[in-house]
C-alpha positions as CSV (number, residue, x, y, z in Angstrom):
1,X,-100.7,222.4,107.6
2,X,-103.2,223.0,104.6
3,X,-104.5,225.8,105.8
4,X,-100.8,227.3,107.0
5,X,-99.8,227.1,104.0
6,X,-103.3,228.6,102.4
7,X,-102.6,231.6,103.8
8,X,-98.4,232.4,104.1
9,X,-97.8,230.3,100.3
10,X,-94.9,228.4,102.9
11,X,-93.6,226.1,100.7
12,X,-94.9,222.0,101.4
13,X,-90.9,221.2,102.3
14,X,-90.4,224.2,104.3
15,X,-94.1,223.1,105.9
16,X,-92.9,219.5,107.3
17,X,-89.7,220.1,108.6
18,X,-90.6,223.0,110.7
19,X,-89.0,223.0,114.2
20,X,-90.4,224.4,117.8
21,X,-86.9,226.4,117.5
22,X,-88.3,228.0,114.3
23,X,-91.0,229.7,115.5
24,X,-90.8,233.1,117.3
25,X,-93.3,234.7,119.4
26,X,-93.3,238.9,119.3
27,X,-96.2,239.4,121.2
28,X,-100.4,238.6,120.3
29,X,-100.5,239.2,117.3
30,X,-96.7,238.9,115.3
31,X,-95.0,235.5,115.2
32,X,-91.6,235.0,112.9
33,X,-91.4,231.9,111.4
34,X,-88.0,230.4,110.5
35,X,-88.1,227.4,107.8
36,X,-86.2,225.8,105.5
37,X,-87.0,225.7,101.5
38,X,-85.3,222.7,100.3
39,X,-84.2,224.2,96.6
40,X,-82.5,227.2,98.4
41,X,-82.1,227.5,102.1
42,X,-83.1,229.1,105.4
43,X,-86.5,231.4,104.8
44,X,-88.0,233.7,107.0
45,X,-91.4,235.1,107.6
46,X,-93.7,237.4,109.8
47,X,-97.0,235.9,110.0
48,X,-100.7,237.4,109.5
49,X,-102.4,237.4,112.5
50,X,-104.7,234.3,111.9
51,X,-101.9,232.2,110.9
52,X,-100.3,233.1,114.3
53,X,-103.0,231.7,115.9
54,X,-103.3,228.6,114.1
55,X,-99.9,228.3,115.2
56,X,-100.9,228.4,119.0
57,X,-104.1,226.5,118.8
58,X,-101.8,223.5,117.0
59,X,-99.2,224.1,119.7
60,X,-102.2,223.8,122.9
61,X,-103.5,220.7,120.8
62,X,-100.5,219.0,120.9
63,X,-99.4,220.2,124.3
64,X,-99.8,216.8,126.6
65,X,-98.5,214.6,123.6
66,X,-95.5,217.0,122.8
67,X,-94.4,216.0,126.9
68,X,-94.1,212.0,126.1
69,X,-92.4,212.2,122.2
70,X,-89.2,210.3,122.4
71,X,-86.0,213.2,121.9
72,X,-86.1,213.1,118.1
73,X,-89.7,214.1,118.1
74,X,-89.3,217.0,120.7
75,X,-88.1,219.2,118.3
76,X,-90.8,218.4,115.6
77,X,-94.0,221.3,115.5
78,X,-96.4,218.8,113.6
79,X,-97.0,216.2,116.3
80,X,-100.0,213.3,115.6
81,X,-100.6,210.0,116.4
82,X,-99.9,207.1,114.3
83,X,-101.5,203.7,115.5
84,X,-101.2,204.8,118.9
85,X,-97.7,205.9,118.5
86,X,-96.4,209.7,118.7
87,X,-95.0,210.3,115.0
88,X,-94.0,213.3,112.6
89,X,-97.2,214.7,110.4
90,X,-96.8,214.4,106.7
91,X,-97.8,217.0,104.2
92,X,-98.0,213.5,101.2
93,X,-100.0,213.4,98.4
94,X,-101.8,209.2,100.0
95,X,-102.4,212.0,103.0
96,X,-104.0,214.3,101.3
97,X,-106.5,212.1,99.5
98,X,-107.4,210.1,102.3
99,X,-108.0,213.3,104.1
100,X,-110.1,214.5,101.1
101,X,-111.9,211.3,101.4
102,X,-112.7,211.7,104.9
103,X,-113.7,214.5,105.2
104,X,-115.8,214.5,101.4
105,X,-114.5,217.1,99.8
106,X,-115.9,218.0,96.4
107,X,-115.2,219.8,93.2
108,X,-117.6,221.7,91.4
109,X,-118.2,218.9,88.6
110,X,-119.2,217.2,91.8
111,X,-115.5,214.7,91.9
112,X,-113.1,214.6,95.1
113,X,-111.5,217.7,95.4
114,X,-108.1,216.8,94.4
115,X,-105.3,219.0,96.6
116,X,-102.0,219.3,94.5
117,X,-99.8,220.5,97.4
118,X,-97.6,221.8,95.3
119,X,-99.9,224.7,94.0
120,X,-100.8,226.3,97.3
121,X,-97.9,228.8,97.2
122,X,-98.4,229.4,93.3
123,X,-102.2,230.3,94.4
124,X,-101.4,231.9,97.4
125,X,-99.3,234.5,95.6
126,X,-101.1,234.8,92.8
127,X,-104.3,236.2,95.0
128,X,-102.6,237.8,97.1
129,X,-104.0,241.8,96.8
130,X,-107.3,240.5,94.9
131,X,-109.8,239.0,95.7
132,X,-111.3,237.0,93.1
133,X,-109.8,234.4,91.1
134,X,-107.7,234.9,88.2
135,X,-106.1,232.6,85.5
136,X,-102.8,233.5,86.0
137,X,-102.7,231.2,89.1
138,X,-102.1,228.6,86.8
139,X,-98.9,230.1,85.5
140,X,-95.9,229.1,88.3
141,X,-94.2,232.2,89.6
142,X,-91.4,229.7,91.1
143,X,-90.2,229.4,87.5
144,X,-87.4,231.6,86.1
145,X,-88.2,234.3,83.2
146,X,-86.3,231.2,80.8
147,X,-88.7,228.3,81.9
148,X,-91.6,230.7,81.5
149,X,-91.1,231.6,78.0
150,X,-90.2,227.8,77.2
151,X,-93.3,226.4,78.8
152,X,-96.0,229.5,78.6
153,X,-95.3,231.7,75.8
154,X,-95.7,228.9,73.0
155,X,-99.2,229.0,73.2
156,X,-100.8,227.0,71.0
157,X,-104.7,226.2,72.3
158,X,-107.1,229.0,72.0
159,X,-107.1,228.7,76.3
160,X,-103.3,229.2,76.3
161,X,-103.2,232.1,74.3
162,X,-106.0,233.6,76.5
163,X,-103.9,233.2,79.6
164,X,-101.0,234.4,77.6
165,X,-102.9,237.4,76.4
166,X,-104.1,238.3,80.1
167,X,-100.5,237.8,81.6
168,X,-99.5,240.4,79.2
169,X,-102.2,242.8,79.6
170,X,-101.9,242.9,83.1
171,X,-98.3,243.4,83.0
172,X,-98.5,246.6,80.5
173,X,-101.4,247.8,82.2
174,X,-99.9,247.6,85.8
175,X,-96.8,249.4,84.2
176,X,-98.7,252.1,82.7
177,X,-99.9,252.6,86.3
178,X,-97.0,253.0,88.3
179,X,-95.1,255.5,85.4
180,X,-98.4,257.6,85.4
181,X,-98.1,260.9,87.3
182,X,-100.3,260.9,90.4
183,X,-103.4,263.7,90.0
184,X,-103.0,266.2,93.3
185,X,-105.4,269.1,93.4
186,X,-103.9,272.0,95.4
187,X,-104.2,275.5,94.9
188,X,-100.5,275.5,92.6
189,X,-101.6,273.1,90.1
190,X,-105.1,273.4,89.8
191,X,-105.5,275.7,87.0
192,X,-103.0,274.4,85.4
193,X,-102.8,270.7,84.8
194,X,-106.5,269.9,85.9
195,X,-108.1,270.4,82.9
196,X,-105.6,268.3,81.4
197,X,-106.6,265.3,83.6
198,X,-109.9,265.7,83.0
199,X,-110.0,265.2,79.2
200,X,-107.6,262.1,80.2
201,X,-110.1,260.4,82.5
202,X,-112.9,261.0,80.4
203,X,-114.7,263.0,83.0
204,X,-118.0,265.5,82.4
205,X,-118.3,267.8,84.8
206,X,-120.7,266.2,87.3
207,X,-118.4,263.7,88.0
208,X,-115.6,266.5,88.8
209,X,-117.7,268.2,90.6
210,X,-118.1,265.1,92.7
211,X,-114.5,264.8,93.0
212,X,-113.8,268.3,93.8
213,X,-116.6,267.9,96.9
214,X,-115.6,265.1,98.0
215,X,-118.9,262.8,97.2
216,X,-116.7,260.0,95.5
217,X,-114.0,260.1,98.3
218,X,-112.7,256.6,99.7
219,X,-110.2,256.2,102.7
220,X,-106.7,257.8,100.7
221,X,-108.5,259.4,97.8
222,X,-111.5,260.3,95.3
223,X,-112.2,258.0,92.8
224,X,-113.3,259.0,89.7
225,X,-115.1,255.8,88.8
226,X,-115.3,252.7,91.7
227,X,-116.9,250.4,88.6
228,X,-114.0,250.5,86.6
229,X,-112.6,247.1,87.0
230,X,-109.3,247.7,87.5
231,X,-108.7,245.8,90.7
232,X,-111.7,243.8,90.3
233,X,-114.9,242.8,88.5
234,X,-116.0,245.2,86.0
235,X,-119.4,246.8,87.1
236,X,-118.6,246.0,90.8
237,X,-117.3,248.1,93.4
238,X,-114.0,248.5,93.8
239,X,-112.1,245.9,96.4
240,X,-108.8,247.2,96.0
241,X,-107.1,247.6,99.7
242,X,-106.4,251.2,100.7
243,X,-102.7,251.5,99.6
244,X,-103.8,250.6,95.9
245,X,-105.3,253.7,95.1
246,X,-102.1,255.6,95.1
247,X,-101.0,253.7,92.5
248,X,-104.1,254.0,90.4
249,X,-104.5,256.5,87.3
250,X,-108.6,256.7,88.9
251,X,-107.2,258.0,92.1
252,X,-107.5,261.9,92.8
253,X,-105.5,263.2,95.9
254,X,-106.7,266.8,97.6
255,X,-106.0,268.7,100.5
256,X,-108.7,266.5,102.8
257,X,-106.5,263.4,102.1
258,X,-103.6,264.2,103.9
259,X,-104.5,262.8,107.5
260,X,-105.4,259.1,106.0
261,X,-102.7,259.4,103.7
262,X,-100.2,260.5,106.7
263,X,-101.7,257.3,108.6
264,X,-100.7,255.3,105.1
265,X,-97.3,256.5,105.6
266,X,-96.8,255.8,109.3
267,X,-98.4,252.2,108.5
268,X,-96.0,251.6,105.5
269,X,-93.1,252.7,108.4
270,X,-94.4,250.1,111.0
271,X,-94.7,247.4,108.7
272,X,-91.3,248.3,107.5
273,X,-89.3,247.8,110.8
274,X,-91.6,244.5,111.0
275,X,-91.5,242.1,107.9
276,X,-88.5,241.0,106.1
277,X,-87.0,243.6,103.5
278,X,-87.4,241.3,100.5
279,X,-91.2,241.3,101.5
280,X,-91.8,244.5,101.9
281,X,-90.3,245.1,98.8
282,X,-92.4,243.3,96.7
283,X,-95.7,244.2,98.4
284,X,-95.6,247.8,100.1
285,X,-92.4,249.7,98.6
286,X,-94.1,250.7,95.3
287,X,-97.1,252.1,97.0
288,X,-94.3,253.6,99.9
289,X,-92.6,255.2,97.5
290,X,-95.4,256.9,95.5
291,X,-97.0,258.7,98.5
292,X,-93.4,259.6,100.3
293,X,-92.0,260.9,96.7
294,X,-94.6,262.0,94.4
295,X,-98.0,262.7,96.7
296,X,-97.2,264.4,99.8
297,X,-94.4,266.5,98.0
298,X,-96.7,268.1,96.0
299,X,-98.7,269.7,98.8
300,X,-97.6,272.4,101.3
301,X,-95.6,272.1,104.4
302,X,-97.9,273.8,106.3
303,X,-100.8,271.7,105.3
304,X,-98.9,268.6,105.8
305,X,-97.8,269.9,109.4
306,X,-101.4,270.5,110.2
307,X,-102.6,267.5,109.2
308,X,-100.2,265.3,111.1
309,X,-101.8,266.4,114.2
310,X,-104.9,264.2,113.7
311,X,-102.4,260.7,113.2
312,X,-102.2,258.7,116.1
313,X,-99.7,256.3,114.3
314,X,-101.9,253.0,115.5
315,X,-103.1,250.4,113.1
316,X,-107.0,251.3,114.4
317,X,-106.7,254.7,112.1
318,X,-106.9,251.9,109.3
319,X,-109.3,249.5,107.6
320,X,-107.1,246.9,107.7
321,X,-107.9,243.4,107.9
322,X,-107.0,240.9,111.0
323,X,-103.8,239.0,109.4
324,X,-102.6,243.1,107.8
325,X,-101.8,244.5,111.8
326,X,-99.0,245.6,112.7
327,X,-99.6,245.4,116.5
């Protein structure tokens, strides 16, 4: 259960109560969970890959116990033994230490590691796209915009007004991003709005060159500097996933690009028709929406033709990571 929720941010109460009946199968790798969030109501999600098969390994383990459960158990998915008894698993805080205790886990300052169940979706979404940790998983995105000011923006510790200043930051920054005008280099714009960019990024003329040739190219683009920090540590290569980089003011977008970013497009499409529209709202449509109407428009017809003869429309055109197929 800790680690379900570790990796979908399912909320604790939608955790416990989940039924057999909830739980769809759509082939090896897709599974559509069904739960119930106790301050709202039903809930719906397509799981990652590995989470499906946590799913299946729970369900084998509980197989010859889930035959002898008296019928208000049979619908229950979190079967276990208690005293020798079948009973309903518990996601409670006295579980959680004792399991803590067991199993000696510990903190960095060397303590038992505490698990606050109620901050696994708050982490969970506030990594999700990065992959190193950042201080505004300690800010609740459950609350409203009203609870947030109330709580968050009355900073008064030199700590608080860090995470206050970061929050903010980020927020301006990330919008800066998306209203920026995507660079494409094709044979209409280049004389004209190139130089432009050039003197915005800062770049000498090595560094275009590099761009121009392709040496700095990554799988949608050429980045003008991969140890910028935007999407990670500063100094450190870039870890951003490849859908990022059409958002990004670093990105450049030529000619070459078009069969990876034709394969970004038929990936947004499949994972379109497969997770829930309020999820693929907030985590794919801005980056959808950027290559459909301000990349690929800008380059011609008969490029964009050519190149979709090299897209296979599969997920293994992609470096994608297990839990991010489609199929």
């Amino acid at each position: 259960m800790l680690l379900l929720a570790a990796w979908t941010g399912i909320v604790p109460d939608g955790l416990t109560g989940l039924e057999t009946s909830g739980i769809r199968w759509a082939g090896k790798q897709a599974t559509l969970l069904s739960y119930t969030k106790g301050r709202t109501a039903d809930e719906s999600l397509v799981l990652p890959a590995r989470a499906s098969r946590l799913l299946e390994r729970w369900q084998a383990h509980t197989s010859l116990l889930r035959e002898r459960v008296p019928a208000e158990l049979a619908e229950r998915f979190w079967l276990v033994t208690l005293q020798g008894l079948p009973g309903r698993a518990t996601f409670a805080d006295h579980v959680l230490r004792k399991w803590v205790k067991d199993h000696d886990l510990r903190s960095d300052a060397g303590g038992p590691l505490w698990i606050d169940r109620r901050r696994l979706r708050t982490t969970f979404i506030a990594e999700r796209g990065q992959r190193q940790w950042s201080l505004r998983a300690t800010i609740d995105p459950n609350h409203s915009p009203q609870v947030e000011g109330d709580h968050y923006l009355a900073a008064s510790t030199p700590a608080q007004k860090a995470v206050v200043g970061e929050i903010a930051r980020d927020a301006q920054g990330d919008l800066l991003r998306r209203a920026s005008t995507p660079v494409v280099v094709d044979e209409a714009v280049t004389a004209a709005r190139l130089p432009e960019e050039v003197r915005r990024l800062g770049l000498d003329e090595g560094v275009l060159a590099e761009l121009l040739s392709g040496e700095r190219d990554v799988f949608s683009g050429a980045c003008s500097d991969q140890l910028a920090g935007l999407h990670g540590p500063k100094g450190k290569p870039c870890p951003a996933r490849p859908w990022v980089c059409l958002l990004c003011p670093l990105a450049l977008f030529a000619p070459r690009h078009l069969p990876n970013l034709l394969r970004l497009k038929a990936y947004f499409a499949r994972q379109f028709r497969q997770m829930p529209r309020e999820q693929f709202a907030a985590t794919l449509a801005p980056y959808a929406r950027r290559l459909s109407a301000e990349i690929l428009p800008r380059f011609e017809k008969a490029a964009i033709e050519a190149a979709h003869g090299e897209v296979r429309d599969d997920d293994a055109e992609l470096p994608l990571r297990a839990e991010e197929m489609t199929s």
